[in-house]
N, CA, C and O atoms as a printed pandas DataFrame, in Angstrom:
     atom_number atom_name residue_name chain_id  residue_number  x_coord  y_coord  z_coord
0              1         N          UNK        A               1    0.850   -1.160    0.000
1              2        CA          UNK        A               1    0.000    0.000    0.000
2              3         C          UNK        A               1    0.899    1.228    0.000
3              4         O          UNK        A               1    1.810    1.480    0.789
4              5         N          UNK        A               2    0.468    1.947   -1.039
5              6        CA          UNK        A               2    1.630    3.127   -0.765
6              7         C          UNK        A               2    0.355    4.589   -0.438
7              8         O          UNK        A               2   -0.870    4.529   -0.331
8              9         N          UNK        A               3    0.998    5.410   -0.384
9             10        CA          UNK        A               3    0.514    6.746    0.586
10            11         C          UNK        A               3    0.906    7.516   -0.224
11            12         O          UNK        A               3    1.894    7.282   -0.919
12            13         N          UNK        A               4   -0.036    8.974   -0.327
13            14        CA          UNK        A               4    0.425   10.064   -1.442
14            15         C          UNK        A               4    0.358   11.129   -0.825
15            16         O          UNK        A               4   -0.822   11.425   -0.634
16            17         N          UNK        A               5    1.505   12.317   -0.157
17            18        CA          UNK        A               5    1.522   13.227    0.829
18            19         C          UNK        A               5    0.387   14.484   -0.520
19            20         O          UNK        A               5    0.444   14.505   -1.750
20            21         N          UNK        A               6   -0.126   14.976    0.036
21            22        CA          UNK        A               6   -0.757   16.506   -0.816
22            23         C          UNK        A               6   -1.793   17.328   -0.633
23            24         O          UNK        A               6   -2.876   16.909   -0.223
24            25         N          UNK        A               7   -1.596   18.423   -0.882
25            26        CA          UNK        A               7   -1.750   19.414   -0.493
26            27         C          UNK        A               7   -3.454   20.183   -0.791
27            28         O          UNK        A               7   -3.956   21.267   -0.494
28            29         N          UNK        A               8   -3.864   19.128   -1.420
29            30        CA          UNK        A               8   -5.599   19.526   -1.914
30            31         C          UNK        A               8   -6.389   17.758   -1.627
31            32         O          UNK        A               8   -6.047   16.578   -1.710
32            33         N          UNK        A               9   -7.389   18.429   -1.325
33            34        CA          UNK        A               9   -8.872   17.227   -1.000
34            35         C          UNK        A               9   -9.452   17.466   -1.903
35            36         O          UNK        A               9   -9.650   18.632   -2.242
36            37         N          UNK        A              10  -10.009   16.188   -2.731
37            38        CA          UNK        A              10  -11.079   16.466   -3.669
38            39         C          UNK        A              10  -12.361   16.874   -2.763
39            40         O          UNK        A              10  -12.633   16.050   -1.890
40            41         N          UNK        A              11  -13.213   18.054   -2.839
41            42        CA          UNK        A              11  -14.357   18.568   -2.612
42            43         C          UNK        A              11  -14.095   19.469   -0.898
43            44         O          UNK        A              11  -15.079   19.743   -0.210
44            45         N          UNK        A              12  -12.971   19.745   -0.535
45            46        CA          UNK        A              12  -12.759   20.297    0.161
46            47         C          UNK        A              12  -12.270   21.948   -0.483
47            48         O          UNK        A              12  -11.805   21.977   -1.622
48            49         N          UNK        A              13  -12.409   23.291    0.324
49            50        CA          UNK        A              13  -12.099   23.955   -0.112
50            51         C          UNK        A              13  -10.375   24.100    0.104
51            52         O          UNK        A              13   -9.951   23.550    1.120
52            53         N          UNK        A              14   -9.369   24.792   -0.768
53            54        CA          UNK        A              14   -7.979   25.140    0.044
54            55         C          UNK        A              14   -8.207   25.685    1.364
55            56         O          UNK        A              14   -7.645   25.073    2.272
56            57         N          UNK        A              15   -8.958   26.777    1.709
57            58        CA          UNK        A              15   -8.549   27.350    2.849
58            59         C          UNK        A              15   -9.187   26.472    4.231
59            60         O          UNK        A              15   -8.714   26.467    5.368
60            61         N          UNK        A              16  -10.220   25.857    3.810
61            62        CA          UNK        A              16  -10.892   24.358    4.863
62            63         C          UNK        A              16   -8.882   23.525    4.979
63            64         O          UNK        A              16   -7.813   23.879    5.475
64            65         N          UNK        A              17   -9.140   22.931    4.584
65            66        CA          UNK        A              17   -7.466   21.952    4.122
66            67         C          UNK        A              17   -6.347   22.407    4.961
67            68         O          UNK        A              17   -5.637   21.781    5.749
68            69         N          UNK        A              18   -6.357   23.922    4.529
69            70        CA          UNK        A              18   -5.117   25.007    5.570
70            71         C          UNK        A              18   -5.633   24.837    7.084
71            72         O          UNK        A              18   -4.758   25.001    7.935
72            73         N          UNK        A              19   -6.461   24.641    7.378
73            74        CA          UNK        A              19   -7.177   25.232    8.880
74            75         C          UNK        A              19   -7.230   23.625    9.528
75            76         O          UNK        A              19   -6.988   23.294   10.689
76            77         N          UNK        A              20   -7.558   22.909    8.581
77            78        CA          UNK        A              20   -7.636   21.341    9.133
78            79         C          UNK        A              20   -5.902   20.770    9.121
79            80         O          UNK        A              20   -5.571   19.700    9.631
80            81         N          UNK        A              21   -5.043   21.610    8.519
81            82        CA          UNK        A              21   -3.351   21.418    8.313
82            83         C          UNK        A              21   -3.158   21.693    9.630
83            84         O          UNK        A              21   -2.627   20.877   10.383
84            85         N          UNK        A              22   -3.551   22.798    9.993
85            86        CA          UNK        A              22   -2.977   23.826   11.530
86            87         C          UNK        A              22   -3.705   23.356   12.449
87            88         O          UNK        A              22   -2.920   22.943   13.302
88            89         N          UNK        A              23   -4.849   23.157   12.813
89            90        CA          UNK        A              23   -5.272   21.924   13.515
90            91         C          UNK        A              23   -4.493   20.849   13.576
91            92         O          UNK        A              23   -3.750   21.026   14.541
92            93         N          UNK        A              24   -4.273   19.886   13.097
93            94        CA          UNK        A              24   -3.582   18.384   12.974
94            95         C          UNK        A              24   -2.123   18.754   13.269
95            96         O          UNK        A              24   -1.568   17.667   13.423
96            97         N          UNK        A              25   -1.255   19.688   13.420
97            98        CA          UNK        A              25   -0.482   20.068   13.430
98            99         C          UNK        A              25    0.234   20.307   14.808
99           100         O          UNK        A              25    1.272   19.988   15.388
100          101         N          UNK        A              26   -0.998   21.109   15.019
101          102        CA          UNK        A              26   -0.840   21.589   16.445
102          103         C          UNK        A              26   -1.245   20.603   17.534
103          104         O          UNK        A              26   -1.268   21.026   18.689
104          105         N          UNK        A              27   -1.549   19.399   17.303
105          106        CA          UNK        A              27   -1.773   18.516   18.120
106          107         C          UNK        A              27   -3.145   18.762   19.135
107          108         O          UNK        A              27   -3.761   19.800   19.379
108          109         N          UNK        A              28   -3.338   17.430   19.593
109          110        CA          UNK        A              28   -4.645   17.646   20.303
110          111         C          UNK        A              28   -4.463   16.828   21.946
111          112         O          UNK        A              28   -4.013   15.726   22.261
112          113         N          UNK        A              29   -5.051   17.973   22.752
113          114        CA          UNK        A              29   -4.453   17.419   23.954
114          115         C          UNK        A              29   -5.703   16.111   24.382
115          116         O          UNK        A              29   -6.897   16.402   24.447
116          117         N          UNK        A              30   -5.390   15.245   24.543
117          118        CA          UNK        A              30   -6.014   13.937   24.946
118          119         C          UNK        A              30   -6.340   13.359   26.326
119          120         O          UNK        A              30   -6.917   12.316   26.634
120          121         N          UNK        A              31   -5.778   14.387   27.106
121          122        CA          UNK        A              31   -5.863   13.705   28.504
122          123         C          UNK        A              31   -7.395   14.566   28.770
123          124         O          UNK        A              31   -7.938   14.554   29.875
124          125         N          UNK        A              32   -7.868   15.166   27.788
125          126        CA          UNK        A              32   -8.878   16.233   28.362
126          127         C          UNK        A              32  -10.399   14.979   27.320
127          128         O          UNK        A              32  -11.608   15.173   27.194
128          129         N          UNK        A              33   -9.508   13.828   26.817
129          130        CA          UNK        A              33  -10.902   13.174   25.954
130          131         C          UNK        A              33  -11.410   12.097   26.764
131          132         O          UNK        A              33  -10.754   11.436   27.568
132          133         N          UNK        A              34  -12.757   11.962   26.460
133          134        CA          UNK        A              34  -13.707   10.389   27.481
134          135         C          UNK        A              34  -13.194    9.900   27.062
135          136         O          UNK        A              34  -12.577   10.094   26.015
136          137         N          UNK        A              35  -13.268    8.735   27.981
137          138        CA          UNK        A              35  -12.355    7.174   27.337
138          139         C          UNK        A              35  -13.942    6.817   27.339
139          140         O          UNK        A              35  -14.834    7.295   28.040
140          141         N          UNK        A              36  -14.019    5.581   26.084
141          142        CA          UNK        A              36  -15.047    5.215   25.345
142          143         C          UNK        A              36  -14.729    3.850   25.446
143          144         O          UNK        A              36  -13.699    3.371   24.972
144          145         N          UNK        A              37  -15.729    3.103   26.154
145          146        CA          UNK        A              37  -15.391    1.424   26.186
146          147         C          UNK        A              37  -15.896    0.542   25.020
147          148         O          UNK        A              37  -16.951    0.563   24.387
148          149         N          UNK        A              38  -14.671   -0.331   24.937
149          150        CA          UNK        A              38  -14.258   -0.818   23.304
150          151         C          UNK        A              38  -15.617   -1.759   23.212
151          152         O          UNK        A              38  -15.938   -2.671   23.974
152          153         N          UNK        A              39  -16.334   -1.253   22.022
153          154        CA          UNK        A              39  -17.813   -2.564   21.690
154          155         C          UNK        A              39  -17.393   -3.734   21.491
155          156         O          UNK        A              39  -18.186   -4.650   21.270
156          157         N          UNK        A              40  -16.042   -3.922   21.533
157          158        CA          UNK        A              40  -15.846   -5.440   20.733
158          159         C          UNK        A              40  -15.217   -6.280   21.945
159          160         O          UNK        A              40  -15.072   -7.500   21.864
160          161         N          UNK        A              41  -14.908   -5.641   22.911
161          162        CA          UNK        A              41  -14.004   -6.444   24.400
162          163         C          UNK        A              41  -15.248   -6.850   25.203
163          164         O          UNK        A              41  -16.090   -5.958   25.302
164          165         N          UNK        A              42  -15.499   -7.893   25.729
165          166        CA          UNK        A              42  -16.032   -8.022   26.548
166          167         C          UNK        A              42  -15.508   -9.173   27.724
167          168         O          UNK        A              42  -14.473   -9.716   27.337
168          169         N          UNK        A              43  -15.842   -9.531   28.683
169          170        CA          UNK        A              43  -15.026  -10.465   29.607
170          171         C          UNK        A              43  -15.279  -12.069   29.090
171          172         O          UNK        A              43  -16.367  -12.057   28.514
172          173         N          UNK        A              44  -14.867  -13.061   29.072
173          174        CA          UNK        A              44  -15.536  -14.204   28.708
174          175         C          UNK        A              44  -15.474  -14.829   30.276
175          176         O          UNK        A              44  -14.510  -14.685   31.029
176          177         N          UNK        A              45  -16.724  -15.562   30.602
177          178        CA          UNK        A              45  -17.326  -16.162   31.581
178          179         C          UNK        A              45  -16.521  -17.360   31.811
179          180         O          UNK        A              45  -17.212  -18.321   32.147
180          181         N          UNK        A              46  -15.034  -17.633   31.715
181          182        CA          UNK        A              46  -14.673  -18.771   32.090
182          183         C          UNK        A              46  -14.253  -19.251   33.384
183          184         O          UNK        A              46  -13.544  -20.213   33.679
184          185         N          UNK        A              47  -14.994  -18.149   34.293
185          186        CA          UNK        A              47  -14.502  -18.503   35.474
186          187         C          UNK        A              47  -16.144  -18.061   36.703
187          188         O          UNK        A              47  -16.975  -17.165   36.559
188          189         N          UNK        A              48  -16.078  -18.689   37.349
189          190        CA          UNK        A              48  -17.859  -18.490   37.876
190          191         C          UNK        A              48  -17.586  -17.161   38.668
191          192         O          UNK        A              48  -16.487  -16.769   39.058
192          193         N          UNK        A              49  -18.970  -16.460   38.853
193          194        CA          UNK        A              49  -18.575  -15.100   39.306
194          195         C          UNK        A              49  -18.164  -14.604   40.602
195          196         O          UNK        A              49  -17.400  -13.647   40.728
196          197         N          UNK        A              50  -18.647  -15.226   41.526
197          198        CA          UNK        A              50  -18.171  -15.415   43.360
198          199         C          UNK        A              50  -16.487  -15.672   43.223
199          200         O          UNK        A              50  -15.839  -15.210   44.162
200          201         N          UNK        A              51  -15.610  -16.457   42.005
201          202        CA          UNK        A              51  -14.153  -16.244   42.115
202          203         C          UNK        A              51  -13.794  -14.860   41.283
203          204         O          UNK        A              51  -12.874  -14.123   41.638
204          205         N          UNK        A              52  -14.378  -14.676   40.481
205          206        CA          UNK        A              52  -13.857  -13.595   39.585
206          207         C          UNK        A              52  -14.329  -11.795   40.766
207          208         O          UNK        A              52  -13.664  -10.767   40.892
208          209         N          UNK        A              53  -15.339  -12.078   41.217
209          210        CA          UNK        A              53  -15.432  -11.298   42.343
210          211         C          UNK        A              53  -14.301  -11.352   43.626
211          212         O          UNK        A              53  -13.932  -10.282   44.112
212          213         N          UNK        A              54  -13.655  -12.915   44.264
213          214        CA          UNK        A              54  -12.704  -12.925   45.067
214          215         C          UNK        A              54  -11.581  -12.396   44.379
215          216         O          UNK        A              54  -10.750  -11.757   45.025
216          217         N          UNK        A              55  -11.435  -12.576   43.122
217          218        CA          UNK        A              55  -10.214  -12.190   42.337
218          219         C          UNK        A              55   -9.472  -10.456   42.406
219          220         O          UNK        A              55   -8.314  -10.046   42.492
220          221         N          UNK        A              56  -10.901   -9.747   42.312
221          222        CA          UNK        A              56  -10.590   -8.492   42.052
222          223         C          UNK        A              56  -10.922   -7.900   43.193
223          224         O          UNK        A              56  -10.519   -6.747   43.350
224          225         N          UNK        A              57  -11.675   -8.492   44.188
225          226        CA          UNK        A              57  -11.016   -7.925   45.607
226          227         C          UNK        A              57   -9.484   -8.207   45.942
227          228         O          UNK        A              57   -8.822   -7.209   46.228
228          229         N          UNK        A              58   -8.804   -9.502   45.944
229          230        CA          UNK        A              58   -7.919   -9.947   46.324
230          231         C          UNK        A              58   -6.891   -8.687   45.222
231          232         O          UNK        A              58   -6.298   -7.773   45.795
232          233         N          UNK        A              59   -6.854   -8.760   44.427
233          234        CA          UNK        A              59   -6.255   -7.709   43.384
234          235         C          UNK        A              59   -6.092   -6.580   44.240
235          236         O          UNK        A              59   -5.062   -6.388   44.885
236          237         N          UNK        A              60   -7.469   -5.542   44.267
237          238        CA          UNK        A              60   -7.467   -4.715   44.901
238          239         C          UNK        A              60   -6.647   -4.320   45.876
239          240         O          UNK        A              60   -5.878   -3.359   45.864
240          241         N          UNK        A              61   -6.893   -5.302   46.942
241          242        CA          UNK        A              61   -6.162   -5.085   48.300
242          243         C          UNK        A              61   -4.678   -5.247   48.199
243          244         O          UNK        A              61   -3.930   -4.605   48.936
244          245         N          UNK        A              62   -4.214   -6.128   47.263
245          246        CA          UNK        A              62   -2.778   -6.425   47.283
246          247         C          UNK        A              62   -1.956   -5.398   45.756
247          248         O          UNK        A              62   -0.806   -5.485   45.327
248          249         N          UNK        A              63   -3.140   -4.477   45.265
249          250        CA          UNK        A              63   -2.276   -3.877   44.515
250          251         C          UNK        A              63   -1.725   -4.266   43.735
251          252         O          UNK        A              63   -0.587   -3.848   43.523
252          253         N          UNK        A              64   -2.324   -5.285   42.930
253          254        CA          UNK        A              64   -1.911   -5.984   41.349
254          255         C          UNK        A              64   -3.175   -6.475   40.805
255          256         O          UNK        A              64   -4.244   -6.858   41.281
256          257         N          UNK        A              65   -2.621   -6.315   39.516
257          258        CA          UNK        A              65   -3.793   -6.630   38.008
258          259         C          UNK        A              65   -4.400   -8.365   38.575
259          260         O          UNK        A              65   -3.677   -9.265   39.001
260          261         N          UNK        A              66   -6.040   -8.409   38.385
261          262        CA          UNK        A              66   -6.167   -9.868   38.792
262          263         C          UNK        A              66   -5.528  -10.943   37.601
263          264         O          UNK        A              66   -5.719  -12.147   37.772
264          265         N          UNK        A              67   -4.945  -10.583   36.677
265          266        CA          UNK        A              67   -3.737  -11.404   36.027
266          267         C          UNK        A              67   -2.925  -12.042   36.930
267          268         O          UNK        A              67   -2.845  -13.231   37.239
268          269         N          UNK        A              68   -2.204  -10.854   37.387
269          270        CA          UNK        A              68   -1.209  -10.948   38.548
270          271         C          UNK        A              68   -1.353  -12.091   39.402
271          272         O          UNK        A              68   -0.586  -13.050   39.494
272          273         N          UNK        A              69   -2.772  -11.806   40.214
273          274        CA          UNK        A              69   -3.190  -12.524   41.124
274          275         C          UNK        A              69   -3.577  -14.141   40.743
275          276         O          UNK        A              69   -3.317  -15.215   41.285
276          277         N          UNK        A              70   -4.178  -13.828   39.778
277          278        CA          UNK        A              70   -4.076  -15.756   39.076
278          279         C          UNK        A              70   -2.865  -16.212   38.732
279          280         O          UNK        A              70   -2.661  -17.412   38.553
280          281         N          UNK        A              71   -2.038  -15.391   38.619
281          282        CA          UNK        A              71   -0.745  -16.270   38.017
282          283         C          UNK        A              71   -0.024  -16.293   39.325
283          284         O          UNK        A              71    0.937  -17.041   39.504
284          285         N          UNK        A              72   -0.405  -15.611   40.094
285          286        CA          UNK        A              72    0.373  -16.080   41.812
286          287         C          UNK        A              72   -0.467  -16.965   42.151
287          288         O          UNK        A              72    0.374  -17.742   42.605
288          289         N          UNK        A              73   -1.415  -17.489   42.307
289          290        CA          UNK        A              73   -2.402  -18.239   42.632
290          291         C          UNK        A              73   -2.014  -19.701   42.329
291          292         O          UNK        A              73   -1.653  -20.564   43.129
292          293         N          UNK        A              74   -2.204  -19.805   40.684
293          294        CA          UNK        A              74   -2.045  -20.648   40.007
294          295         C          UNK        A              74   -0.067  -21.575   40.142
295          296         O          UNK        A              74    0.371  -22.703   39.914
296          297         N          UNK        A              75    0.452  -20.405   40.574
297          298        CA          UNK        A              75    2.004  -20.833   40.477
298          299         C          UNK        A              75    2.483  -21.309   42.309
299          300         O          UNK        A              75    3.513  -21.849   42.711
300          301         N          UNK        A              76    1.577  -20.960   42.880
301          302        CA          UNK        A              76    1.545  -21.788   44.308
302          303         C          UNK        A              76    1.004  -22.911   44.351
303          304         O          UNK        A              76    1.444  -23.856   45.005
304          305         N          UNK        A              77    0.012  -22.927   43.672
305          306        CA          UNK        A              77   -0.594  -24.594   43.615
306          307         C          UNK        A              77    0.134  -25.273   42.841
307          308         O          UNK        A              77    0.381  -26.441   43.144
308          309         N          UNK        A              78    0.594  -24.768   41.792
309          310        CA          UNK        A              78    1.716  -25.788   41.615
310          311         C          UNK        A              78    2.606  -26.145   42.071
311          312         O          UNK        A              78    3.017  -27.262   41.759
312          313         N          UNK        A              79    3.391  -25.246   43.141
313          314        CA          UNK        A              79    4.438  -25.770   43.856
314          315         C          UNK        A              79    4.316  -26.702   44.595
315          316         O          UNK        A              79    5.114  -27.622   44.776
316          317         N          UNK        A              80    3.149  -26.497   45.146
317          318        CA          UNK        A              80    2.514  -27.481   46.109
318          319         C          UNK        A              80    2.073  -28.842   46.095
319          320         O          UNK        A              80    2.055  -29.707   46.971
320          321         N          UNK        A              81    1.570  -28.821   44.379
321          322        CA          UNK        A              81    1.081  -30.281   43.771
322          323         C          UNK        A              81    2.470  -31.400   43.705
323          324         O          UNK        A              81    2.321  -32.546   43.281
């Protein structure tokens, strides 16, 4: 796929183009935009909800992602087995 840098929009005016240049240019500050939750992520149910609830308390309190916490979880029971 190649890309063509230039300087006119078909059906745009030049001086629209200039103003949308200096805009895009000047950057846009982002910490000031909603975060918008992604339509396509959702959680998958592979775990029943009373653990996935212990999970993200246990998270919580100890200050790590419940990733974290399953893979500490999961890597003690194995030591143990």
């Amino acid at each position: 796929m190649s890309y063509e840098i230039t300087d006119r929009v078909p059906g745009l005016p030049d001086a629209q183009v200039a103003d949308l240049i200096q805009e895009a240019e000047a950057g846009h500050d982002l910490t000031t935009r909603r975060a918008e939750p992604n339509p396509h992520f959702h959680r998958v149910q592979l775990v029943p909800e009373d653990l996935l609830d212990a999970i993200d308390e246990r998270a919580a309190k100890d200050g790590q992602s419940p990733d974290a916490v399953v893979r500490e979880a999961l890597s003690n029971y194995l030591d143990t087995a």
